[in-house]
N, C-alpha and C positions, 0 to 999 in steps of 0.2 A: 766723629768718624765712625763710620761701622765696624763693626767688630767681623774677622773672620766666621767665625762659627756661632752659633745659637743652638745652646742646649736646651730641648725642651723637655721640661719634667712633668706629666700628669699624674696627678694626686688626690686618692680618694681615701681621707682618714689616714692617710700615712704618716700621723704624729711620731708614731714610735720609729721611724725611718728616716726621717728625713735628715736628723744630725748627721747620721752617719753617712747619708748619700752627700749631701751639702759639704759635709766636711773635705770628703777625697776628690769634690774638685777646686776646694778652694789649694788643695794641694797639687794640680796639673800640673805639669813642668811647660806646659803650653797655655799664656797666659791669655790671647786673644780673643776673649769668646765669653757673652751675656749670658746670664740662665734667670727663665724663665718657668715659674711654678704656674703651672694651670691649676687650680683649685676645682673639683668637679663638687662643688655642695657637702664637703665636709662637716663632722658634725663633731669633731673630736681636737675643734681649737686651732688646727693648721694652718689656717690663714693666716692667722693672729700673732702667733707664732712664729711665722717665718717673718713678717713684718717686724717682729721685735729682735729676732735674733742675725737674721739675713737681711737689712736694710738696703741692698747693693742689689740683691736678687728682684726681679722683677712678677710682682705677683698679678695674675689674671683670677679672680673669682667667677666662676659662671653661675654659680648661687644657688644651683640643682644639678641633681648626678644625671649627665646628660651623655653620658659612658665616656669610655677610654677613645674612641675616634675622633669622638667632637672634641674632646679638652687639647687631643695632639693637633686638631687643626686646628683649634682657638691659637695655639701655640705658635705656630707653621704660621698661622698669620700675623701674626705682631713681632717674628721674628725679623734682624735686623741683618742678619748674617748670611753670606752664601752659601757658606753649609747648614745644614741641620741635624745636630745630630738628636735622636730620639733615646732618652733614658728613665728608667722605672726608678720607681721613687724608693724602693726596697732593694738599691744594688749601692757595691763602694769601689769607687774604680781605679785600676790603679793607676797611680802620677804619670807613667807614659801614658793612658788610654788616649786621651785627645790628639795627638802628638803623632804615635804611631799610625794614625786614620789617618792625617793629613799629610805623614810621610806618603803611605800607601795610597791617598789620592794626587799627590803630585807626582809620582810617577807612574800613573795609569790614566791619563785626562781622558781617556775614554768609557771607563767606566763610573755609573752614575750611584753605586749603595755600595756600602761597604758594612762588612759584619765582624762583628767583636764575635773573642772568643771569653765564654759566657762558663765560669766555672759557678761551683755550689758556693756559696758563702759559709755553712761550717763544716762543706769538706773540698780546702781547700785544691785538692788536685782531682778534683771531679767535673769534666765537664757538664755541662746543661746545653748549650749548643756551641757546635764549630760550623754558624750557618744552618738556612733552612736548606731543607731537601723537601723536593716533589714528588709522589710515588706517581705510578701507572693507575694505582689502585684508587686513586684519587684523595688520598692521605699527608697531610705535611708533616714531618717529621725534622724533629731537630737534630742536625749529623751530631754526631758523639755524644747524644744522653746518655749519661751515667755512668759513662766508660772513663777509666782513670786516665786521665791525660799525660801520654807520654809523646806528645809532637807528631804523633800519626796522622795529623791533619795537614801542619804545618805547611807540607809544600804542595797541597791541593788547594790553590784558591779558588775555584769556579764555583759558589754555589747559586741555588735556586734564587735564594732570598735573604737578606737578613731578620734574625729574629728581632722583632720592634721593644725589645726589653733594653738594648742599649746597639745602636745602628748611626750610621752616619749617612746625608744624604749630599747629594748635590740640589741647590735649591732650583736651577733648572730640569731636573727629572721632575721633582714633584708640581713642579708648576706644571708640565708637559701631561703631568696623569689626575689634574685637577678633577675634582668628583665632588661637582655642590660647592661647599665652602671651605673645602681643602681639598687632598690628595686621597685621606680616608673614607673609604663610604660609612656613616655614620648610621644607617642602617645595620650594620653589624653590630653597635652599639659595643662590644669587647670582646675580644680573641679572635684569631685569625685574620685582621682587619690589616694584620701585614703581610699576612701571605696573599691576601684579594692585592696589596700594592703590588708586590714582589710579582704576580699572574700578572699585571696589567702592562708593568713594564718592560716583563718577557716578550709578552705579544707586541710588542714596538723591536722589537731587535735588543733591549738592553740587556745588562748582564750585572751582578753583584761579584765582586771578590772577600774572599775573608781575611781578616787582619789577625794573623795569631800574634801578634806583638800590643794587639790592643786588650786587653785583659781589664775584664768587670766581675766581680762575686754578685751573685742575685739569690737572695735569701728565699728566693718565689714567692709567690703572693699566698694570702694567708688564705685565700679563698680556691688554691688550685687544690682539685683531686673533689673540692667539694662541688654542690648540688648546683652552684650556682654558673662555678665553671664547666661542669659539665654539662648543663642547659645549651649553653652558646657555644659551645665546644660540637656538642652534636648537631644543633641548626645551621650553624655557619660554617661545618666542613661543608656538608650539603648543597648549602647556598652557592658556597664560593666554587664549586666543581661546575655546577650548573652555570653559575653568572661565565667563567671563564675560559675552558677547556672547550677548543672548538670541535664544531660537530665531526667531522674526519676523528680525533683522537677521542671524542667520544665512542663514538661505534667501535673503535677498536680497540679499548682498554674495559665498554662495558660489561663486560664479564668480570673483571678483577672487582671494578669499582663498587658493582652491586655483589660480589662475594665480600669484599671487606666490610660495607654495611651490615651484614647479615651477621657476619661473627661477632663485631661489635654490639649490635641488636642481642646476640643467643648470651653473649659475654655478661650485657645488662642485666637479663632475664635474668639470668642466673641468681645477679645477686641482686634481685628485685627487693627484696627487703631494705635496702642501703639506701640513704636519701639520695646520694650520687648517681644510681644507678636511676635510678628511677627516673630523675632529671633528664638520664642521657635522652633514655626513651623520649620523652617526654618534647626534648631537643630537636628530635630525631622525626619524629611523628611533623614539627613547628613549621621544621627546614620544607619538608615534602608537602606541607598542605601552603606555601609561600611559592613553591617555584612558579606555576603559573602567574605570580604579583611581579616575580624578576625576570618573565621573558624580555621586557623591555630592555631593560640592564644589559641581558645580554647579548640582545643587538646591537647595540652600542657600544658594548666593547671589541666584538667578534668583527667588526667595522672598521676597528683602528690596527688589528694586527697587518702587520709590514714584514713581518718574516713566513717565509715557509711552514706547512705540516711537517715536512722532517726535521727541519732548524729544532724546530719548537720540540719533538718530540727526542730529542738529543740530547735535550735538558732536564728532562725528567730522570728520573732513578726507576731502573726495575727493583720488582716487591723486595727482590732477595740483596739488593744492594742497599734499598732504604732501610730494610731493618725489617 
């Protein structure tokens, strides 16, 4: 018999992570639900690993780092469950986290993502997101980084998107936003590759709500802030504006979107000495010599929106609200 849910873990070298993420859901208080390690070509034992220590968990190797999209759709595809929920292999969640998602999606059957409230793992009362937000400026932004969490979120469930570090999905959205061989465009190869989900299933009319009762620590990756997240961090904001944001709220937010670029851009300069920075550029420069490759892309999505320019535009966050 199927399992309600299917947790998918993508993992690249996450040796030092995975006890701890593995352990708090053998702890769930909601027992119903497979987990499944995507392996992206690890080099530091974790397959091996999990096979010796986790015999129950379900391991996928793809046997080369073929990024963080492909592994969540490897996953999305061998999954057996009607939900999905998506988690980072460097978070520990706590025993309600499953639990309280599927509270919150059986009394909402109409909406299709649901987003965990995503603290620091060592500090524990700091968010890292309560959901994604959309800026005007054409920026995603995580609601409550780094703001101490006092429930100020709590009874605003509407956001943009869930952040794909620990999210839950309905396995009917993501079929619905299929892209190639799953719901990720794998083009993005990692970062942002949930906010392009979270754009695609806005323009269908969908909506995410936040779960503050669903609570995950995420340690962040060890590679955020560096050269490498900031590479794909600066191509694929770019990408994803371009692939997504129809032409109407284009023309009318292009002034923000190319003043935000610019301050980012003078931001790099600045500390052009720093490998991160340098990446951004670097990123930045990647994104804008690609758009002409993703006109395609984004005829085809600008094809499937079924709601209005004002709908759509309602959902977004002015500058001064995203942060």
């Amino acid at each position: 018999m199927s399992p309600t849910v299917s947790v998918v873990i993508p993992n690249y070298n996450g040796l030092a992570h995975l006890r701890t993420c593995l352990e708090a859901l053998r702890r769930q208080h909601f027992r119903d639900f497979e987990t499944i390690v995507v392996d992206d070509g690890s080099q530091d034992g974790s397959p091996a690993w999990v096979q010796a220590h986790y015999p129950q968990v379900r391991l996928i190797a793809l046997g080369r780092n073929r990024g963080l999209a492909a592994a969540a759709n490897r996953g999305i595809a061998a999954a057996q469950g009607s939900w999905i929920a998506l988690l980072n292999n460097d978070t520990e969640a706590d025993p309600d986290w499953l639990s309280a998602l599927l509270v919150a999606a059986a009394s909402s059957p109409e909406i299709g993502a649901f987003a965990s409230k995503i603290r620091l793992f060592d500090r524990r009362q700091i968010l890292h997101s309560a959901g994604d937000l959309y800026g005007t400026d054409g920026i995603p932004r995580n609601r409550g980084v780094w703001e101490e969490d006092r429930g100020q979120y709590d009874d605003q469930p509407e956001v943009f998107g869930a952040c794909g570090a620990a999210a839950l999905y309905r396995r009917e959205l993501l079929e619905e936003l299929a892209w190639g061989p799953g719901p990720f465009d794998e083009r993005l190869f990692m970062y942002l590759e949930d906010v392009d989900l979270a754009w695609r299933a806005q323009l269908r009319g969908h909506r995410c709500h936040f779960v503050p009762r669903a609570v995950v620590y995420h340690k962040l990756s060890a590679t955020a802030g560096g050269p490498l997240a900031s590479y794909y961090v600066g191509r694929n904001t770019l990408l994803v504006v371009a692939k997504n944001m129809p032409g109407p709220l284009l023309r009318r937010y292009f002034g923000r979107i190319v003043h935000a670029q610019l301050r980012i851009a003078r931001e790099a300069w600045g500390r052009f000495r720093g490998a991160a920075a340098r990446a951004r550029l670097r990123g930045m420069l990647a994104g804008f010599l690609l758009l002409p490759a993703w006109w395609p892309a984004r005829r085809r999505v600008q094809a499937s929106r079924t709601i209005s320019i004002e709908d759509l535009a309602s959902r977004l966050s002015a500058v001064s609200e995203a942060g």
